[in-house]
The first five atom37 places (N, CA, C, CB, O) and aatype in JSON, in Angstrom:
{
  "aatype": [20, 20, 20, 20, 20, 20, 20, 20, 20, 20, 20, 20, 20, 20, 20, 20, 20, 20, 20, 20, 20, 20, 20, 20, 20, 20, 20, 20, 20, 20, 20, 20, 20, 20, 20, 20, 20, 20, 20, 20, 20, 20, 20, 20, 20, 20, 20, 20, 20, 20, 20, 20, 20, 20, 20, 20, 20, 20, 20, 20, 20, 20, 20, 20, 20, 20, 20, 20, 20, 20, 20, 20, 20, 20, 20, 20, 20, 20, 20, 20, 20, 20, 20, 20, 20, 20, 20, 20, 20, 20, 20, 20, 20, 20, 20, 20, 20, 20, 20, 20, 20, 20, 20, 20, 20],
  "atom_mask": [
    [1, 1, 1, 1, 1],
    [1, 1, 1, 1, 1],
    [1, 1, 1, 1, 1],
    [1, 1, 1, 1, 1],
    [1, 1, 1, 1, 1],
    [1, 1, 1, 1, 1],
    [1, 1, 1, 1, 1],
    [1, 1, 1, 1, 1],
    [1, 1, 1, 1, 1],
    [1, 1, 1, 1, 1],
    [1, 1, 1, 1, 1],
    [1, 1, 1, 1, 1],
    [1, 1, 1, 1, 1],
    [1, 1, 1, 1, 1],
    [1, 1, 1, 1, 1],
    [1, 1, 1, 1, 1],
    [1, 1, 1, 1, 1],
    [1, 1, 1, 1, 1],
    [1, 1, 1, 1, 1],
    [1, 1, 1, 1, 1],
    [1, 1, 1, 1, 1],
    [1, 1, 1, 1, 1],
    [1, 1, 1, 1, 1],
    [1, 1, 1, 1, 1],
    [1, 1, 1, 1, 1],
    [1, 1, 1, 1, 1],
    [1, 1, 1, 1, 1],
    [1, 1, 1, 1, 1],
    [1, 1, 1, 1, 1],
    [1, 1, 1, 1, 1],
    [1, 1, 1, 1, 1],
    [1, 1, 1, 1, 1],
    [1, 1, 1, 1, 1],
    [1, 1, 1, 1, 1],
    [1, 1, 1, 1, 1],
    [1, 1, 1, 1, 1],
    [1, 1, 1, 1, 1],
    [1, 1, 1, 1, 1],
    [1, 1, 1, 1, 1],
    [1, 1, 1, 1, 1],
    [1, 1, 1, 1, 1],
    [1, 1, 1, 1, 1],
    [1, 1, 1, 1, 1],
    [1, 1, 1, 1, 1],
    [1, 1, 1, 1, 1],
    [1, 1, 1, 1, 1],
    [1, 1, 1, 1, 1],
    [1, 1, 1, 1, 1],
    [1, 1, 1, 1, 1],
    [1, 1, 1, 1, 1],
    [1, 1, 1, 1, 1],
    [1, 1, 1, 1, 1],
    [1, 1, 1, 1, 1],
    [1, 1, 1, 1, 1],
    [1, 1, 1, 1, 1],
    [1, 1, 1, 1, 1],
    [1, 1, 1, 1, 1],
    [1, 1, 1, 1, 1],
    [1, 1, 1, 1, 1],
    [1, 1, 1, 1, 1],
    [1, 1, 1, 1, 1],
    [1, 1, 1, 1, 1],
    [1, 1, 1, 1, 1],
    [1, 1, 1, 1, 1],
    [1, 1, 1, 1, 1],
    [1, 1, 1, 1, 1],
    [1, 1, 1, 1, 1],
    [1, 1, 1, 1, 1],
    [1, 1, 1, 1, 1],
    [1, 1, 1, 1, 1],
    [1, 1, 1, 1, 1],
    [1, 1, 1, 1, 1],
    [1, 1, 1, 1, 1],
    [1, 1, 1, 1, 1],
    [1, 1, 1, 1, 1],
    [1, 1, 1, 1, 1],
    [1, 1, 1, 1, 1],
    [1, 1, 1, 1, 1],
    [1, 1, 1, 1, 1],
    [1, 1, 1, 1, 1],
    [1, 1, 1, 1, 1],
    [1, 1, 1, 1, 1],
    [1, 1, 1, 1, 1],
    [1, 1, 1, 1, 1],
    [1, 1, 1, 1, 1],
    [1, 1, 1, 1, 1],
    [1, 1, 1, 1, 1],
    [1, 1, 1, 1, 1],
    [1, 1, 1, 1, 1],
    [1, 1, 1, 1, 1],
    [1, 1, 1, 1, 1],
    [1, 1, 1, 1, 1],
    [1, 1, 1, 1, 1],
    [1, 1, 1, 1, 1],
    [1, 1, 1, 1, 1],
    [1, 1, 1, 1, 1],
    [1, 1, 1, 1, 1],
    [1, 1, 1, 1, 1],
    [1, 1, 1, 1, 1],
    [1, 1, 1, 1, 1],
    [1, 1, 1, 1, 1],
    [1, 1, 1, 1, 1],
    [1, 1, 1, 1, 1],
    [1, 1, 1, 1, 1],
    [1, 1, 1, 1, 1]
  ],
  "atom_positions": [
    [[-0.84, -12.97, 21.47], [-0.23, -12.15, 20.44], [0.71, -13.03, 19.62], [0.52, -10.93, 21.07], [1.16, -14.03, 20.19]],
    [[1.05, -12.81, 18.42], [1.54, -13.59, 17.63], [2.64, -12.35, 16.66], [0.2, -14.47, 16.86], [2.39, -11.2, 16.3]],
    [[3.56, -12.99, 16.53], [4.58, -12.1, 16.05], [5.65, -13.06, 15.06], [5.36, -11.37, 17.44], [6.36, -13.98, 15.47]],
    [[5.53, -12.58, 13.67], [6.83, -13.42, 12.98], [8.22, -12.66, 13.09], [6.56, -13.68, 11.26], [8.29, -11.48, 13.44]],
    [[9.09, -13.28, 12.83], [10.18, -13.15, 12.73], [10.86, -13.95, 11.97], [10.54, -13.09, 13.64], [10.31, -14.9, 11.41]],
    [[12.38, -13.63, 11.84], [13.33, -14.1, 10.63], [14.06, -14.72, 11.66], [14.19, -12.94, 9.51], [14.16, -14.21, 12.78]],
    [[14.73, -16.06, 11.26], [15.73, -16.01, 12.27], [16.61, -15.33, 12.72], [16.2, -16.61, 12.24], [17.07, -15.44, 13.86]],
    [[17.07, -14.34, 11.64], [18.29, -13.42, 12.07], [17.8, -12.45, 12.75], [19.14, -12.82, 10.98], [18.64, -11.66, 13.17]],
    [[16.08, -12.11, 13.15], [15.6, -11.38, 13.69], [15.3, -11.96, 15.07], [14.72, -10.95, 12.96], [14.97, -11.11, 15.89]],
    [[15.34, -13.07, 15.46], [15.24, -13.97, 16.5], [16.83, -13.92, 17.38], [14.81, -15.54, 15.78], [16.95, -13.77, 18.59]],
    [[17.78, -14.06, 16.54], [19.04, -14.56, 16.67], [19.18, -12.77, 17.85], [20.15, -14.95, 14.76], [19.17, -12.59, 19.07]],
    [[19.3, -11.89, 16.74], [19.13, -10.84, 17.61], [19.03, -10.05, 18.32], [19.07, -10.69, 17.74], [19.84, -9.16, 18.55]],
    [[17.73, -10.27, 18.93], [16.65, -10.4, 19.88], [17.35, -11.4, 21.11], [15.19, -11.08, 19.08], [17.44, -10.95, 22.26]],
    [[17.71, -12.42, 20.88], [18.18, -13.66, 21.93], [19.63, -12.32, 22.48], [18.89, -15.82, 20.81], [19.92, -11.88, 23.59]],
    [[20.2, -12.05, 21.16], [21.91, -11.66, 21.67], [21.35, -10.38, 22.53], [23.36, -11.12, 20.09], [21.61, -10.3, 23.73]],
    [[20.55, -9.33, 21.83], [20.39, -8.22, 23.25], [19.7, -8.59, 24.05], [19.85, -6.88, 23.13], [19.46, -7.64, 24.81]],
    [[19.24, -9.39, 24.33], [18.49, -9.76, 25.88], [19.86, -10.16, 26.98], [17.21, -11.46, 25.7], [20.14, -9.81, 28.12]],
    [[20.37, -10.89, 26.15], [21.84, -11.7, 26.84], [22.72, -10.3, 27.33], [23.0, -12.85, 25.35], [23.13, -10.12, 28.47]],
    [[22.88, -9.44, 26.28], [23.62, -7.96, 26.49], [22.87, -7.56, 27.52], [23.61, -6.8, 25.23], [23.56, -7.42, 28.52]],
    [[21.64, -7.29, 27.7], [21.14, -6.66, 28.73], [20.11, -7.11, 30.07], [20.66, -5.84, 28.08], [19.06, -6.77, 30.61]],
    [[21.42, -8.33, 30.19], [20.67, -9.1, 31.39], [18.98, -9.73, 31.52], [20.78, -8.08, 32.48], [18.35, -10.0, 32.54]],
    [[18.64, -9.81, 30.39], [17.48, -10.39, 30.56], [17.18, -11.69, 30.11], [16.71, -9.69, 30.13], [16.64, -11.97, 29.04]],
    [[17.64, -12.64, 31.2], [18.15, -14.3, 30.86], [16.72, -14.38, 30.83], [19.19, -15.5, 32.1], [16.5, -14.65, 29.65]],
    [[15.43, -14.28, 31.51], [13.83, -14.9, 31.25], [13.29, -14.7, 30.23], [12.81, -14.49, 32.03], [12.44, -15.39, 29.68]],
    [[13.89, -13.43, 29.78], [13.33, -13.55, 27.91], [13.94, -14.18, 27.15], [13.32, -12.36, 27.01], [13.23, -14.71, 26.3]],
    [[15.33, -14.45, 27.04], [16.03, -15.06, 26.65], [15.99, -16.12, 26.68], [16.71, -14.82, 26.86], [16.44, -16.7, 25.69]],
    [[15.58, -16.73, 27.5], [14.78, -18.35, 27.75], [13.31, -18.5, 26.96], [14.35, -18.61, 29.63], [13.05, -19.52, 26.34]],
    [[12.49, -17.52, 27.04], [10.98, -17.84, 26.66], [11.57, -17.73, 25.1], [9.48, -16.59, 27.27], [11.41, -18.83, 24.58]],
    [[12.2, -16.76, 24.16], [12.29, -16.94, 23.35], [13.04, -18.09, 22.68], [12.41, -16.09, 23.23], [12.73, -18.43, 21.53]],
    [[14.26, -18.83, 23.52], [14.62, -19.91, 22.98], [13.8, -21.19, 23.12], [15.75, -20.07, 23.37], [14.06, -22.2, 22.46]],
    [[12.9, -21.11, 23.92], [11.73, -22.06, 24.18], [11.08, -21.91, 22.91], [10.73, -21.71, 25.48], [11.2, -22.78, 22.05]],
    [[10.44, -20.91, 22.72], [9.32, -20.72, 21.53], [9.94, -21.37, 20.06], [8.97, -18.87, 21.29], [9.48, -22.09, 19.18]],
    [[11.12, -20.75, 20.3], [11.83, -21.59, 18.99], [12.31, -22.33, 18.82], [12.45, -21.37, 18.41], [12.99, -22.37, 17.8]],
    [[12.27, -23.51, 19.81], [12.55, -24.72, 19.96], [11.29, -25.87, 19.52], [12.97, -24.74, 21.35], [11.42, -27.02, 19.08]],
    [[9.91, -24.98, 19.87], [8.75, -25.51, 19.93], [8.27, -25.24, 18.63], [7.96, -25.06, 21.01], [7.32, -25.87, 18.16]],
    [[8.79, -24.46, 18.08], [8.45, -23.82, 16.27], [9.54, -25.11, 15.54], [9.31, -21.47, 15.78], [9.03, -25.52, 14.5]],
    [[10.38, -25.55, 15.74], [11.12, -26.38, 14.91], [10.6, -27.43, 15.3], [12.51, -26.37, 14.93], [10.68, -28.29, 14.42]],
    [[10.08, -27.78, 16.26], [9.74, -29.28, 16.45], [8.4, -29.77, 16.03], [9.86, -29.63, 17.85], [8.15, -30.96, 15.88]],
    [[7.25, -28.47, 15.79], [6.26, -28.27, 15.05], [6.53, -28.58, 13.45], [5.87, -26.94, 15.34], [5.64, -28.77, 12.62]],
    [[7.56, -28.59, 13.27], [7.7, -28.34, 11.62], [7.68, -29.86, 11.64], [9.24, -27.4, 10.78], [8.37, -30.43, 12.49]],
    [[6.97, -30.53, 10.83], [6.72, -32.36, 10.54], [6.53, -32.46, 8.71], [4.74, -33.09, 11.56], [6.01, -31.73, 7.87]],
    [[7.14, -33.58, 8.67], [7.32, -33.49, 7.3], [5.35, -33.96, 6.6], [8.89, -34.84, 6.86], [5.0, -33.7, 5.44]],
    [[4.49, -34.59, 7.58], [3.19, -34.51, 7.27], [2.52, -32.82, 7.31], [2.51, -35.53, 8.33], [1.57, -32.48, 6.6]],
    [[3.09, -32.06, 8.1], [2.02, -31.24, 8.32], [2.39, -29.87, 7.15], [1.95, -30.84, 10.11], [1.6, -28.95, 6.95]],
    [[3.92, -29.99, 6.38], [4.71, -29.45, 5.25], [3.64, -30.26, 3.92], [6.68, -30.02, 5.36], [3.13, -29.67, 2.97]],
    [[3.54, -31.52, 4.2], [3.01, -31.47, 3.26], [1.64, -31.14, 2.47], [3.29, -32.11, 3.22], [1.33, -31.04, 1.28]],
    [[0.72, -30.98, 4.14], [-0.66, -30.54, 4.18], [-0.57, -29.21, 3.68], [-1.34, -30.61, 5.58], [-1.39, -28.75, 2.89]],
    [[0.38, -28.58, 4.1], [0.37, -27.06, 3.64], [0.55, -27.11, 2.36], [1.41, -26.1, 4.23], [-0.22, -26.32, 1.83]],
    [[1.29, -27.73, 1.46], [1.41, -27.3, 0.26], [0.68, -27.73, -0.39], [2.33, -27.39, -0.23], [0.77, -27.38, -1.57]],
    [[-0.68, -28.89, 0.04], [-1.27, -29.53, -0.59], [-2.65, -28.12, -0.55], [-1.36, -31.17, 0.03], [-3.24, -27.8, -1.58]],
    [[-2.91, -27.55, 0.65], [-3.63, -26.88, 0.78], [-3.72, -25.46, -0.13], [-3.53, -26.88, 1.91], [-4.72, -24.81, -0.43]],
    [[-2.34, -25.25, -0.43], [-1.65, -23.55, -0.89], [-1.88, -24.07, -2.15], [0.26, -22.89, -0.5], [-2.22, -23.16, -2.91]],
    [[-1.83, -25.45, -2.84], [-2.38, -25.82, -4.02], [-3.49, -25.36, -4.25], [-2.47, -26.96, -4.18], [-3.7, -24.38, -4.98]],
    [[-4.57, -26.2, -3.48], [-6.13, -26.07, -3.84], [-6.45, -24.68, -3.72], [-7.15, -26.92, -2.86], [-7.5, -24.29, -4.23]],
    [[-5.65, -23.81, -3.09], [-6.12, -22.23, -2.92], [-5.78, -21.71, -4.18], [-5.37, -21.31, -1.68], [-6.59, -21.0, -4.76]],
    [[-4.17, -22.09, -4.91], [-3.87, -21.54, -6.06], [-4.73, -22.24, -7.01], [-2.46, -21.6, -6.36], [-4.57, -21.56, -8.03]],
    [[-5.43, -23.04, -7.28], [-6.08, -23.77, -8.59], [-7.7, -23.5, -8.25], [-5.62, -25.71, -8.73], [-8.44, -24.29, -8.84]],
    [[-8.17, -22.79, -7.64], [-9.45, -22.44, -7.37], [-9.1, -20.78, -7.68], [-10.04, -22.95, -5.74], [-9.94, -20.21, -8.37]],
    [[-8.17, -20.16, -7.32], [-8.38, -18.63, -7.54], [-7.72, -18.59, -8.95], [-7.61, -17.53, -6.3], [-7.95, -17.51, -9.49]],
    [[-7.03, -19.36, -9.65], [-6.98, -19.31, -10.88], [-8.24, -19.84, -11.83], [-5.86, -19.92, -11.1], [-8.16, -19.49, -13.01]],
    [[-9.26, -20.56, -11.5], [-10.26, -20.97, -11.96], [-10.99, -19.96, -12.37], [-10.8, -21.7, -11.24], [-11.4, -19.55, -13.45]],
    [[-11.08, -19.48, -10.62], [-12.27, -17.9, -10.36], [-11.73, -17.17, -11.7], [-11.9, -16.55, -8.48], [-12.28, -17.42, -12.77]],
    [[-10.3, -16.0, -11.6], [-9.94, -15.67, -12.71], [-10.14, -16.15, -13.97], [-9.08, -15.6, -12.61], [-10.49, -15.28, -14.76]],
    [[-10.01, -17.41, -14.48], [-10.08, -17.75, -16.07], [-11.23, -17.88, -16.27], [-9.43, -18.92, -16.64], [-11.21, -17.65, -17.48]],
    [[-12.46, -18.11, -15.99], [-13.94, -18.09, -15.88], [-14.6, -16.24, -16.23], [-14.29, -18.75, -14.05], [-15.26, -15.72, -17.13]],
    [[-13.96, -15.75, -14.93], [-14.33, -14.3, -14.82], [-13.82, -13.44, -16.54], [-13.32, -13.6, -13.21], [-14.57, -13.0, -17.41]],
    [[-12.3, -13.47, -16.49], [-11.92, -13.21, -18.42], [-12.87, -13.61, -19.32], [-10.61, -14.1, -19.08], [-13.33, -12.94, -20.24]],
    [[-13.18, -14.99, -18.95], [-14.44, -15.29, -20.02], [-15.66, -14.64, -20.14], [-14.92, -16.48, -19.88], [-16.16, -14.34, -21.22]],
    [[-16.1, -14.45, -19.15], [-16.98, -13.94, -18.86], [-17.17, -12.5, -19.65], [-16.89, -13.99, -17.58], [-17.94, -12.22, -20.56]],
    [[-16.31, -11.82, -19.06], [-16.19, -10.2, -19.22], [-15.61, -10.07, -20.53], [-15.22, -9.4, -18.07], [-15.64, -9.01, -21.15]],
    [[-14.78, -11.7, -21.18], [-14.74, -11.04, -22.51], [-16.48, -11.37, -23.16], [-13.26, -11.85, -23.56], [-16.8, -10.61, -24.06]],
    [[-17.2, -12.09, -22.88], [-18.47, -12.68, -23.53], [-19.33, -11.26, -23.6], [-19.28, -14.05, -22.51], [-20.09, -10.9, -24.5]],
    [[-19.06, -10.71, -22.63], [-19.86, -9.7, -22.38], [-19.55, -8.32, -22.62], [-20.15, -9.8, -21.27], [-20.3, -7.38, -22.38]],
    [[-17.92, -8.26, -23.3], [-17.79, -7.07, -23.58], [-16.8, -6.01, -22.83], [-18.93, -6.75, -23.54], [-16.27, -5.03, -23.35]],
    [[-16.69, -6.47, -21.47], [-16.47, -5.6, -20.26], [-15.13, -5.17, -20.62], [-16.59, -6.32, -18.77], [-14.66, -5.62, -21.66]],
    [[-14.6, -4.55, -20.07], [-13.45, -3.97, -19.98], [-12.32, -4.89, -18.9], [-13.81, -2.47, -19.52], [-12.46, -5.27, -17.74]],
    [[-11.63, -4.97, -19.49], [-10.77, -6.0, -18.28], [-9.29, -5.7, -17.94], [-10.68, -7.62, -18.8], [-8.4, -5.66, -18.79]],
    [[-9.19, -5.58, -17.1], [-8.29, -5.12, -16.38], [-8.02, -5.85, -14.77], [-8.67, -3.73, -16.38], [-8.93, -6.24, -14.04]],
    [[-6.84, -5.9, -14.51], [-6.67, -7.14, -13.01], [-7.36, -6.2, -12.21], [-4.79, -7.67, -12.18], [-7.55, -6.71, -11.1]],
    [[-7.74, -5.29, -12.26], [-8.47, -4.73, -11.03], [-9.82, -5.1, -10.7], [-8.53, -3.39, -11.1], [-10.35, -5.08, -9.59]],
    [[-10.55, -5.59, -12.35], [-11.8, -5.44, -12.65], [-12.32, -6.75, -12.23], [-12.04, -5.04, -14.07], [-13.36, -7.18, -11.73]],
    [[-10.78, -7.41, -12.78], [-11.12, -9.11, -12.7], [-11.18, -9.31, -11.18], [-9.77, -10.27, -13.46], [-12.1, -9.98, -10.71]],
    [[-10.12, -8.7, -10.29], [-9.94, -9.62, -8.74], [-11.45, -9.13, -8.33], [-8.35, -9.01, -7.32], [-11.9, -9.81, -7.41]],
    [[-12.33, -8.09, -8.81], [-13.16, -7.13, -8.05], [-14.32, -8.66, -8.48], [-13.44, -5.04, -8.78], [-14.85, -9.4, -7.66]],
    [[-14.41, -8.72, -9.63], [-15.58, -9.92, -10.22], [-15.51, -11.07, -9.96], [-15.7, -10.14, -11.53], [-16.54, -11.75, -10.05]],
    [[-13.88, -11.85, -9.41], [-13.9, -13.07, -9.3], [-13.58, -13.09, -7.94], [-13.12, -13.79, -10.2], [-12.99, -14.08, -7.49]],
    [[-13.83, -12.31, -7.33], [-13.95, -11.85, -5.76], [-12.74, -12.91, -4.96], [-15.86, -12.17, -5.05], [-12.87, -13.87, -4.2]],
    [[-11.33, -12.1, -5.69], [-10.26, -12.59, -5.18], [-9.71, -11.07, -4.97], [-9.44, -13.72, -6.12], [-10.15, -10.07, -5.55]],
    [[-8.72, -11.11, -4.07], [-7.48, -9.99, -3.86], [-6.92, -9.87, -4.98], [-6.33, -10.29, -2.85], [-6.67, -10.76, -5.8]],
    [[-6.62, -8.18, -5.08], [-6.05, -7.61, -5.89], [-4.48, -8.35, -6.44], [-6.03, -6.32, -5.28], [-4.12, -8.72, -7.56]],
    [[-3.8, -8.38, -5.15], [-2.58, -9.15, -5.08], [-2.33, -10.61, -5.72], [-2.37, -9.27, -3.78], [-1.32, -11.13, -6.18]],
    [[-3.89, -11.12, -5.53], [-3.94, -12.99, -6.12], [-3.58, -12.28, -7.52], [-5.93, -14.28, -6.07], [-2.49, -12.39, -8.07]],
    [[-4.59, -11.6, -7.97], [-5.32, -11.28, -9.46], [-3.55, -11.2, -9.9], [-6.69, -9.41, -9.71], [-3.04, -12.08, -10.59]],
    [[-2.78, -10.08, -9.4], [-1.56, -9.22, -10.0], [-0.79, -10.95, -10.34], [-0.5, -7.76, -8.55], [-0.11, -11.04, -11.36]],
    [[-0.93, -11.93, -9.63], [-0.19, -13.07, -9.77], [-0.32, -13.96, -11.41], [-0.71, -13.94, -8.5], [0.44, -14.79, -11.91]],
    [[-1.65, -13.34, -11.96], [-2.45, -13.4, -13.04], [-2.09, -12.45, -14.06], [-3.74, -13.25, -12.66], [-2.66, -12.51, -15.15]],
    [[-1.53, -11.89, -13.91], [-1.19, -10.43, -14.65], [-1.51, -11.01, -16.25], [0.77, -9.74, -14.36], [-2.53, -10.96, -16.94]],
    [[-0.13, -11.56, -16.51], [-0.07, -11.92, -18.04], [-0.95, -12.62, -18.63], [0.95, -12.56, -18.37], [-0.9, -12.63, -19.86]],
    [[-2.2, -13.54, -17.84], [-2.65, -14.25, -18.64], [-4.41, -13.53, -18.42], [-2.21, -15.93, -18.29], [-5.49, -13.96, -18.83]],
    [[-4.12, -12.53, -17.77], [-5.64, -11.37, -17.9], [-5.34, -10.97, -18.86], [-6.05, -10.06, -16.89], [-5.94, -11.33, -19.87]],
    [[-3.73, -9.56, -18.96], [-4.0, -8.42, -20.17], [-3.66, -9.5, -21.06], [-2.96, -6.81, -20.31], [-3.83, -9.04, -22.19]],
    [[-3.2, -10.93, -21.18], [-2.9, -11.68, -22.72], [-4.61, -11.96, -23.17], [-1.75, -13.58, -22.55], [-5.03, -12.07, -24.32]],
    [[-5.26, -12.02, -22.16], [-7.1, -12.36, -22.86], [-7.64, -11.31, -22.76], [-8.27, -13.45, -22.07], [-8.84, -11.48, -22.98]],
    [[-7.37, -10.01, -22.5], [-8.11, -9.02, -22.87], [-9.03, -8.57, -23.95], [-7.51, -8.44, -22.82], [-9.93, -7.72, -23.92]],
    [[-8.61, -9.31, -24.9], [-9.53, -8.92, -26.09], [-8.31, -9.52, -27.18], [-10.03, -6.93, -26.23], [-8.49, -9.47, -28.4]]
  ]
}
């Protein structure tokens, strides 16, 4: 199972375990987050953003292609129409907002 948290949601969590006698959770969770900071590497920060790149410059592609498209053809366009055609999430598309309804027609 996998569960995020905030640190102040961690921090928390550590203080009522301590309030209510439960030093073994209180340990597994300061373990886990000991092992989450030491995971963090300044190579593997940078893989991620290199990666969250190529995801943002491919689903902006999909989108500016798809506008073209649907304007070539007439369609009606709208971010709903577009994430549905350039078979991205609604949510990517909304990130697109201004530069869909700015090519709408």
């Amino acid at each position: 199972m996998r569960i995020t948290l905030s640190h102040k949601e961690l921090h928390e969590l550590q203080k009522l375990c301590l309030e209510n006698g439960k030093q073994e959770l209180f340990n597994k969770l300061t373990n886990e987050e000991h092992k989450s900071i030491k995971s963090r590497t300044p190579k593997k920060t940078k893989a991620t953003q290199k990666a969250t790149k190529v995801r943002q410059d491919t689903a902006r592609k999909k989108i500016e292609s798809t506008v073209n498209m649907m304007r070539l053809f007439n369609q009606k366009i709208t971010v709903y129409s577009v994430a549905k055609e350039a078979q991205v999430s609604y949510n990517t598309a909304t990130k697109y907002k201004e530069y869909i309804l700015k090519n709408a027609h």
